[in-house]
C-alpha positions as CSV (number, residue, x, y, z in Angstrom):
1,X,109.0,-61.9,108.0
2,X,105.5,-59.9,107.4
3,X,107.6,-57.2,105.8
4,X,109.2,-59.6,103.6
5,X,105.6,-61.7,102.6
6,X,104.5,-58.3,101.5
7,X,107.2,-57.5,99.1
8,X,106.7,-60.6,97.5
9,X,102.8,-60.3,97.3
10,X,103.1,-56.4,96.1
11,X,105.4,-57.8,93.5
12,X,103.0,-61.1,92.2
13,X,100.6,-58.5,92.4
14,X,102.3,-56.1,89.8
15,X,103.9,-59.3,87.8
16,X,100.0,-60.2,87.6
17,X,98.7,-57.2,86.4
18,X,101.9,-56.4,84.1
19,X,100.9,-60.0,82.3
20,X,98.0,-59.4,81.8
21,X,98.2,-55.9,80.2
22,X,101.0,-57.5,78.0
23,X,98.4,-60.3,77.1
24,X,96.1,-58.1,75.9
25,X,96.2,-56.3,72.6
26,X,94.9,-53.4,71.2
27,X,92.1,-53.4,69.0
28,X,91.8,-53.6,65.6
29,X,90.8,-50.1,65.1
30,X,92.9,-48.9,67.9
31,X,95.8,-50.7,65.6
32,X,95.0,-48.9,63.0
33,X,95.1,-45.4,64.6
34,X,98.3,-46.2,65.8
35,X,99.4,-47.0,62.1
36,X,98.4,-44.3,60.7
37,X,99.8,-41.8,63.5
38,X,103.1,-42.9,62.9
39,X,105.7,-40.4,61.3
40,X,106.6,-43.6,58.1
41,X,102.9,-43.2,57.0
42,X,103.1,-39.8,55.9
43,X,106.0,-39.6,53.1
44,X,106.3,-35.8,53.3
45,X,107.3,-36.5,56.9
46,X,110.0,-39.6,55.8
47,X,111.3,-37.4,52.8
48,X,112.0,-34.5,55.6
49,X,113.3,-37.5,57.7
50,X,115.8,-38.4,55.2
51,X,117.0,-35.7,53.8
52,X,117.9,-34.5,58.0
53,X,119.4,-37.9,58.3
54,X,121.8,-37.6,55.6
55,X,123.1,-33.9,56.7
56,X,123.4,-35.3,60.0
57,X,125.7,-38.2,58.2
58,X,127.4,-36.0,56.4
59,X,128.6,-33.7,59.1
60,X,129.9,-37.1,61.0
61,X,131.4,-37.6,58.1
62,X,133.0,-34.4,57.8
63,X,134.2,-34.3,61.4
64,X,135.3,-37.8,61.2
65,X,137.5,-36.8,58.8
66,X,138.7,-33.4,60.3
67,X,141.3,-33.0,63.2
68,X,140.2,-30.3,64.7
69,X,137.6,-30.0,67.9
70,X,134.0,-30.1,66.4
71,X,132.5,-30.1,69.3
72,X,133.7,-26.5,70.7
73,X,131.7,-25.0,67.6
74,X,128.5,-26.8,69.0
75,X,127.5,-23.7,71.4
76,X,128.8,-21.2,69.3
77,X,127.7,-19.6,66.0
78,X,129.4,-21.4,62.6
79,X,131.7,-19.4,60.4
């Protein structure tokens, strides 16, 4: 029964302190460096972003529309 109380006071305890970290928001400032760390605020960043994103797509593409194995060239190098 002792064991058991302390399980469930260990747990309010971290349900307590996970509330009120949750409650609590960074500052204004401390938004703002967040913001502006962010890979979207620098558009040379999101233009390199894009432009991997739509090789990635269209090599899905390509191998959706292939039969063969694509995934046995994936350790190798490409012919």
């Amino acid at each position: 029964m002792s064991g058991m109380r302390t399980i469930l006071n260990m747990t309010a305890l971290l349900g307590l302190g996970y509330g009120m970290w949750a409650l609590i928001p960074p500052g204004e400032e401390k938004q703002r460096e967040i913001i502006k760390n962010l890979p979207e605020s620098n558009p040379i960043r999101m233009e390199e972003t894009r432009k991997r994103n739509a090789l990635v797509m269209q090599k899905l593409k390509e191998a959706a529309e292939s039969s063969e194995n694509v995934a046995r060239g994936l350790g190798g190098s490409e012919k």
